[in-house]
N, C-alpha and C positions, 0 to 999 in steps of 0.2 A: 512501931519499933522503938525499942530505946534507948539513947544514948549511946550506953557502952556497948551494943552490938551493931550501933551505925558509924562509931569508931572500929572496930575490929571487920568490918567490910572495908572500908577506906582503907584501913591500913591492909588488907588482905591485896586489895583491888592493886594499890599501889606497888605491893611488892610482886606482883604478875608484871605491873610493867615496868618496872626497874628490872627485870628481870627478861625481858624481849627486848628490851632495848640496850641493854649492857651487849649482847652478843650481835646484836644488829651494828652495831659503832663499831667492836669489833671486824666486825665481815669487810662493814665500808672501809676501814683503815686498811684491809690487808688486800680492799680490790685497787687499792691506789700506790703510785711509788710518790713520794714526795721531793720535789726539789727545788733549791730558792736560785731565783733570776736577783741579783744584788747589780741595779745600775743606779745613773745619777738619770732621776726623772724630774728634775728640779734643779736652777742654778745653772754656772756656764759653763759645763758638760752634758746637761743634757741636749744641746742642739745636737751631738754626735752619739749619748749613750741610749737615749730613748728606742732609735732606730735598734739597735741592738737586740733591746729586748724584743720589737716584733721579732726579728729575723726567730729569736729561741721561740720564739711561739709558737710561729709560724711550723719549723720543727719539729716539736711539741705536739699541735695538731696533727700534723701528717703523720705522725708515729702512731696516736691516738684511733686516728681512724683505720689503719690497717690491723688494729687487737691493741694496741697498747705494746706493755715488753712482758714479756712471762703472763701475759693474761690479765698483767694490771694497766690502766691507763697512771699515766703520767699527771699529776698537780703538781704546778707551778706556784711556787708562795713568790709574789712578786714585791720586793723592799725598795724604797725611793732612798740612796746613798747622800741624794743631796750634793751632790759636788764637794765634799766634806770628807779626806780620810778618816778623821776621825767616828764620823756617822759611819761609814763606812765598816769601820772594824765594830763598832755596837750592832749594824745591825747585822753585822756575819755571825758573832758569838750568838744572837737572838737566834738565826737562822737552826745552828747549829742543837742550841743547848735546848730554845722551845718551843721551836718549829716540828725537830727532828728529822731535817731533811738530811737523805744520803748524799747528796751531790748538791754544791754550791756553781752556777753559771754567773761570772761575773767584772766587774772592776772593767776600767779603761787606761786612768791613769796608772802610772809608774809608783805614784804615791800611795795610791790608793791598794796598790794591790802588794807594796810592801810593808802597807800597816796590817792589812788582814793577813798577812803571811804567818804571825807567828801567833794570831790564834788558829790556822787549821793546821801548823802543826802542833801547838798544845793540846788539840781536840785529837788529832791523827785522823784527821778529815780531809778532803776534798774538794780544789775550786782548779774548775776549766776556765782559764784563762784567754779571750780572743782578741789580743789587741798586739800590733808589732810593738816591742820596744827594747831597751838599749843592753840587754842581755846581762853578764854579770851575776847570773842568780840562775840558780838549780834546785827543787827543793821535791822532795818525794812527793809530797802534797798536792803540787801543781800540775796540770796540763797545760803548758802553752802552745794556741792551734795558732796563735801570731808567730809572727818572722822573727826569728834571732838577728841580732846586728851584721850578720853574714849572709843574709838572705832580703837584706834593705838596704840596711844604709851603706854600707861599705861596696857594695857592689853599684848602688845610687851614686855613689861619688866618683868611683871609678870612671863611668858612664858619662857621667858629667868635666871632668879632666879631658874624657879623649873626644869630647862632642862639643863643648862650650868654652874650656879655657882651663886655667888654673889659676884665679885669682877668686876668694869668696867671701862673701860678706857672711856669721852666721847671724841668725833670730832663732829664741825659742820661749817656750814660757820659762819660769824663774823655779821649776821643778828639776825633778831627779833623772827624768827621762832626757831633755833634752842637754842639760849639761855633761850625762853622759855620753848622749850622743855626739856630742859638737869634740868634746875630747880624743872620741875614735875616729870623729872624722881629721882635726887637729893633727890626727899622728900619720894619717894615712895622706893628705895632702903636703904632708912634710917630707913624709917617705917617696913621693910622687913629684916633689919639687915642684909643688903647688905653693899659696901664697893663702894667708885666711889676714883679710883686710880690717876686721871687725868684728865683736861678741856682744849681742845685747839681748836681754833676758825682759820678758815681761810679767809681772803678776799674773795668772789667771785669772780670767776676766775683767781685768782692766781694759779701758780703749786708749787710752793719751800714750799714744805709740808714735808723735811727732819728732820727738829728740833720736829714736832708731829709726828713722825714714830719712831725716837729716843727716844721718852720719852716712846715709847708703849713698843719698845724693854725690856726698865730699868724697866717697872713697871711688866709686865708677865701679865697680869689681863684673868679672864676667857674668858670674849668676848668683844667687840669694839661694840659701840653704836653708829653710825652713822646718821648725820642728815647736810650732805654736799650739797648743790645744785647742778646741773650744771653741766659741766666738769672741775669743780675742782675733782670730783669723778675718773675720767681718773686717772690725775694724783696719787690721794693718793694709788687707788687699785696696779697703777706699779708699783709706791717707796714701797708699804708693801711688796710686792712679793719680790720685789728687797732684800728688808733687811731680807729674811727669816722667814716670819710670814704670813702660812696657814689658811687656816680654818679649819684643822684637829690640828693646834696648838693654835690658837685663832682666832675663828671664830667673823664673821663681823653680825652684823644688823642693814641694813637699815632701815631709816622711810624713805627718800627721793630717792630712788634709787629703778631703775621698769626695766621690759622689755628692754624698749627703751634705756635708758641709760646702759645697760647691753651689749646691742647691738655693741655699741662703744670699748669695751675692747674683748680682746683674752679669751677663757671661761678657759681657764685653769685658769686664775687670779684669777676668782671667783667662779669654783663649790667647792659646801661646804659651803657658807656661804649661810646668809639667809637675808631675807626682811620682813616685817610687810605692810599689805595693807588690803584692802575689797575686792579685783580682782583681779585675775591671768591669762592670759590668756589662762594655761592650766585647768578650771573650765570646767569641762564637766559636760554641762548642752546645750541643745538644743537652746536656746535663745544665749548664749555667743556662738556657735557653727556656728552661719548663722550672728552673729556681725565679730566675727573674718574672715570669708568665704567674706562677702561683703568686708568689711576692706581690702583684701590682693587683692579681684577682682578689687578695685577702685585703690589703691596705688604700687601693687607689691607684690608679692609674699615671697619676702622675709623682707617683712616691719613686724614688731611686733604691737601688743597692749598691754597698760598698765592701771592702775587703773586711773588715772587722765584721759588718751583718754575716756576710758570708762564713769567714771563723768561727763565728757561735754559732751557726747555724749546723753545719757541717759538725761543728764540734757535740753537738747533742744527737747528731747518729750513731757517734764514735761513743760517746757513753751507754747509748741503747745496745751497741753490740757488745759491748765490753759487760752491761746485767745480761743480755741473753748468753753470753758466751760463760759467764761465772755461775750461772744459775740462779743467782739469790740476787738482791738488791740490797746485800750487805756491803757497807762505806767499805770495806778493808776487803772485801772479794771484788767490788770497781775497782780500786786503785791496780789492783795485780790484775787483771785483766785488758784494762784501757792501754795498759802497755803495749798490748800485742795488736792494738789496732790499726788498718787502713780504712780508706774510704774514695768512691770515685766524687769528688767535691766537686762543684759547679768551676771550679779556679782548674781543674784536673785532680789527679792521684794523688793523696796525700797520706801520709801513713808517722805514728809516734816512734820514732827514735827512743827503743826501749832503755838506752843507757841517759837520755837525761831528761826524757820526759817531754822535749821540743818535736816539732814535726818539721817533716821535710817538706818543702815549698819550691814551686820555681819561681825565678824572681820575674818582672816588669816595671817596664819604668811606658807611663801615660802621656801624652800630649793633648790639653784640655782642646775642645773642638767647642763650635758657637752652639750647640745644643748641649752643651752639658757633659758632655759626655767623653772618654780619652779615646785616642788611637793608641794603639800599643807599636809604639818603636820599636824597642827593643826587649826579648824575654830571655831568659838563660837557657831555651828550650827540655830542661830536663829538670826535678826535684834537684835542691842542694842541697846535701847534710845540714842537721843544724848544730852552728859552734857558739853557744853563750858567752864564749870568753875570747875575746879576739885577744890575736897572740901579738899586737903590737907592746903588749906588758904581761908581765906575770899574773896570774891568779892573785897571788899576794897585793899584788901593786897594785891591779885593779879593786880589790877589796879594801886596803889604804884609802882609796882616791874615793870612796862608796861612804866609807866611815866618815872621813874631813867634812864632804858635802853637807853629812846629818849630824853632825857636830856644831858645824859653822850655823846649821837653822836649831840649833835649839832641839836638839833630836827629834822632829821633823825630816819628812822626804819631800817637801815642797818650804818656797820661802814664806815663813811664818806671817809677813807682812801683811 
């Protein structure tokens, strides 16, 4: 054979299979739906963001093995955020623009999820949001399966006034969540003729948390109002122990501190004190019962769950019903859809508040126990609406107070430092 007839086989042979395999990628693309998990798997959010991503997985699979949604299974493009908003908004626009996922599952911080804000809506894209925080924001783009400030913290303090006292010391890290939370709480222990003894902020992941354990010393206050990320929490719970201040002396409550990060410290550190959440993992209720049961068959037996695992988790059936319910796994036939969803969640009933995109929750506040784990004191027995804007200030005002914050950093939603 010669030459140019052992080139024109090659090239013949080649084009057969350039040719089976252009519609083969094809097929596989259209038997799959694509969607990106965006947490911090790295840095000091991932002691709390890691867990997260099992729980969507976990999800994810279950979904998977009973068909998939419309006949496609589900891929997960999973991005490491780094603990870095700014990583954070690179890799949602990657997700987005060349991944091509229809739905983004993501973010923890407050920071983080108001830097990628304004690229899904420049994209008119999509991210499920599972993490409580300090509310002040509405955005079509969003689903928040977390607690609105009407559904934690405001009802957490309440709680805490007519149970513990009205004098409080606040912590929180040196971001946007917690100074706005301390603000609402600020207005509501004013309004309640409470007393707030002290405000100290720390970096994200720093540990030299000596100078606010000092000042908690000198003030006595009834209880510590916490609203730390991360494992900067390690560190505060040892230097408090360290300096003599129980929770049968002054007791602690968290808004940001669960299961999982509980997990990390010696329990002696912490029984007695307590937490503010919509989910506990000791909620005995058959649904949370066979969540928690799959959970520990999939990861480990001595793995926990907390209210956030739970919100993403829960939150990726609400987007599968919301492609079965739309038809398509078209970005803009979810969004109109995911509106109209409920779900029986391992926390109970929960269902999207079509007008702003939040979901209704019942509240509980925990009391950490020597195995890890809370009693639930108290719940609000029934879903509460969810209100993003507490009406201790106007919309306006509270948007003022949102601008100053990222102003004062440097346009920044955490302290630049």
């Amino acid at each position: 054979m010669n030459k140019k007839k052992l080139l024109i086989l090659i090239a013949f042979g080649l084009g057969i299979a350039i040719s089976l395999w252009i519609p083969y990628q094809i097929q596989a693309h259209n038997q799959t739906i694509k969607v990106g998990i965006l947490h911090s798997l790295t840095g000091t959010m991932a002691i709390s963001e890691k867990s997260v991503v099992d729980a969507s997985l976990l999800a994810i699979e279950e979904i998977n093995q009973k068909g998939g949604v419309l006949g496609k299974k589900i891929q997960p493009i999973i991005v490491d955020g780094k603990s870095n908003s700014q990583v954070f908004a690179k890799q949602a626009e990657r997700l987005i623009t060349k991944e091509k996922v229809v739905t983004v599952f993501g973010c923890w911080t407050s920071a983080s999820r108001k830097t990628v804000k304004p690229i899904f809506e420049k994209y008119n894209h999509l991210l499920i949001y599972p993490v409580q925080y300090e509310g002040l924001e509405q955005s079509p783009n969003i689903i928040y399966t977390g607690a609105a400030p009407n559904q934690q913290i405001i009802p957490g303090v309440k709680w805490a006034i007519d149970t513990l006292g009205k004098r409080f010391f606040l912590v929180g890290s040196d971001t946007v969540f917690p100074h706005t939370a301390n603000a609402i709480i600020k207005d509501q222990v004013t309004a309640l003729q409470g007393k707030i003894l002290g405000e100290e902020y720390i970096i994200p992941g720093r540990k030299n948390v000596e100078n606010t354990i000092q000042k908690i010393v000198n003030t006595q206050p009834d209880a510590i109002l916490n609203t730390i990320n991360g494992d900067s929490n390690i560190a505060f719970f040892e230097k408090l122990r360290k300096a003599g201040i129980t929770p049968n002396k002054i007791p602690t409550i968290s808004f940001s501190f669960a299961e999982q990060e509980l997990s990390y410290l010696p329990k002696q550190y912490v029984v007695g004190d307590y937490a503010v959440w919509n989910y506990f993992q000791s909620i005995e209720d058959k649904t949370n019962q066979r969540f928690v049961k799959n959970f520990k068959q999939k990861y480990g037996k001595n793995r926990v769950t907390s209210d956030p695992m739970e919100a993403a988790y829960y939150g990726v059936y609400l987007w599968a019903q919301a492609v079965r319910d739309g038809g398509e796994d078209n970005v803009n036939t979810i969004r109109k859809y995911i509106k109209e969803q409920s779900f029986k969640a391992p926390e109970g009933i929960v269902y999207i508040d079509a007008n702003n995109q939040h979901t209704w929750k019942t509240v509980r506040v925990g009391k950490i126990k020597a195995d890890g784990q809370f009693k639930i004191v108290w719940n609000s027995d029934k879903p509460i609406p969810p209100l993003p804007y507490p009406i201790s200030r106007s919309k306006t005002e509270w948007e003022t107070f949102l601008k100053s914050l990222y102003l004062g950093w440097r346009k920044n939603w955490a302290n630049p430092s």
